[in-house]
C-alpha positions, 0 to 999 in steps of 0.5 A: 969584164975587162978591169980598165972598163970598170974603172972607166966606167966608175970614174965617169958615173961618179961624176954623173951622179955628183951631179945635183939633181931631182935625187940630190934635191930629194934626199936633202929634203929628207934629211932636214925634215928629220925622216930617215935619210937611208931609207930614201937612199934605199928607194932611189937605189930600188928604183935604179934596180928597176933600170938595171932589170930592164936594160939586162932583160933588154926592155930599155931599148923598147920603151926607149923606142917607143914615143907613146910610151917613153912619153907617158913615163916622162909625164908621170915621172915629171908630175911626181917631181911638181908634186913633190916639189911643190910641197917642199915649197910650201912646208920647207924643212928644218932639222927642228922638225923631226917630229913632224917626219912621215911615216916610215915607209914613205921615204922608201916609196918616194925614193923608188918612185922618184928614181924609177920614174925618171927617164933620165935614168932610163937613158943614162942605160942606154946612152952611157952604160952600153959605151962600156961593154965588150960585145966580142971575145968577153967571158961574161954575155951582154946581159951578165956585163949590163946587169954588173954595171948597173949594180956599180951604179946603184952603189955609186948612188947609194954613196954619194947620195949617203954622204949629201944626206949626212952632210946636209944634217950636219951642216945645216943642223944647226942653222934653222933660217939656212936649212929653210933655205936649202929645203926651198931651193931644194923643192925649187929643184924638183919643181923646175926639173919636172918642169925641164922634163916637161918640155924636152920631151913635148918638144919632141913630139 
C-alpha cells in the first residue's frame, strides 16, 4: 500500500477515535470502579476485530445493506449502551471502590460487546476505510488493504483508549466527589448515545 494513504488514513482515524464516545464513556467507567482497565481496551479492540473480519471478507456491505438487519444490530447494540448506562448512573464509581470491581472476565466481554454491537463501527468501515484503499495497480488485493487498515485501527483504539483509562485513574484518583461526577456524566453518555442510535435509525424506517 501506498505509505502516503497510510498516513492519511491514521491522521484521520486518530481524530475520529479521539472523539469521546459509547467507547470513551466506558473505559472511564472501568477505570474508576477499580476493574482492569486493559481488559476493557482488550474487549472493545476484540470487537473492532469483529468489523475488521467482516468488512475483509466483504460482509459489512451486506448487513449494511440489508434494513431488517442493520436495524436489528442498532437495537441491540443501542439496548446494551441503556443497559449499561443506566447502571453506571445508578452506582457511579470512584477509585475507592476497588473492591467492589466485577469479575475479571466482564470487562473484557462488555467491551467486545459494546464495540461489536455498535453500527457506528460498522459504517466507520464502510464510509471511511474504503476512501483509502487503492482499487487499481496495487501490490496488495482489497481484502489484504481492508484487513491492514483495519488492524491500524484497532491499534489507534487500543492507544488512546489506554491513555483515557490511565488518565482517568490518575487524574480523579484522588478526588472522590469528581470521579462521581465523571462516572455519572459518563453513563449519561451511554445512556443518551443508545438513546441517539435509537432514533437515527427508526427515522430511517
Amino acid at each position: 500500500m501506498d505509505s502516503g494513504l497510510l498516513f492519511s488514513f491514521l491522521v484521520v482515524d486518530l481524530l475520529l477515535v479521539c472523539v469521546p464516545g459509547a467507547d470513551w464513556a466506558y473505559v472511564i467507567a472501568t477505570a474508576l470502579r477499580g476493574a482492569r482497565v486493559p481488559r476493557a481496551v482488550a474487549g472493545l479492540v476484540c470487537g473492532y476485530a469483529l468489523h475488521t473480519a467482516l468488512a475483509t471478507a466483504g460482509l459489512a456491505v451486506l448487513v449494511a445493506s440489508s434494513p431488517a438487519l442493520l436495524t436489528a444490530l442498532t437495537v441491540v447494540g443501542a439496548g446494551y449502551l441503556l443497559r449499561l448506562g443506566w447502571g453506571v448512573l445508578r452506582r457511579p464509581a470512584t477509585p475507592e471502590a476497588d473492591a467492589a470491581a466485577p469479575a475479571e472476565g466482564r470487562p473484557f466481554l462488555r467491551g467486545a460487546t459494546i464495540s461489536g454491537l455498535n453500527p457506528k463501527g460498522l459504517l466507520l468501515y464502510l464510509s471511511v476505510l474504503p476512501q483509502f484503499l487503492t482499487l487499481r495497480g496495487a501490490h496488495l488485493p482489497v481484502p489484504a488493504q481492508t484487513a491492514t487498515l483495519g488492524v491500524l485501527h484497532m491499534a489507534c483504539c487500543a492507544v488512546v483508549y489506554l491513555a483515557v483509562g490511565a488518565l482517568a485513574r490518575v487524574l480523579l484518583a484522588a478526588r472522590p466527589a469528581a470521579a462521581r461526577a465523571v462516572a455519572r456524566t459518563s453513563g449519561a453518555a451511554m445512556l443518551g448515545i443508545g438513546a441517539l442510535l435509537l432514533v437515527e435509525r427508526l427515522a430511517t424506517l
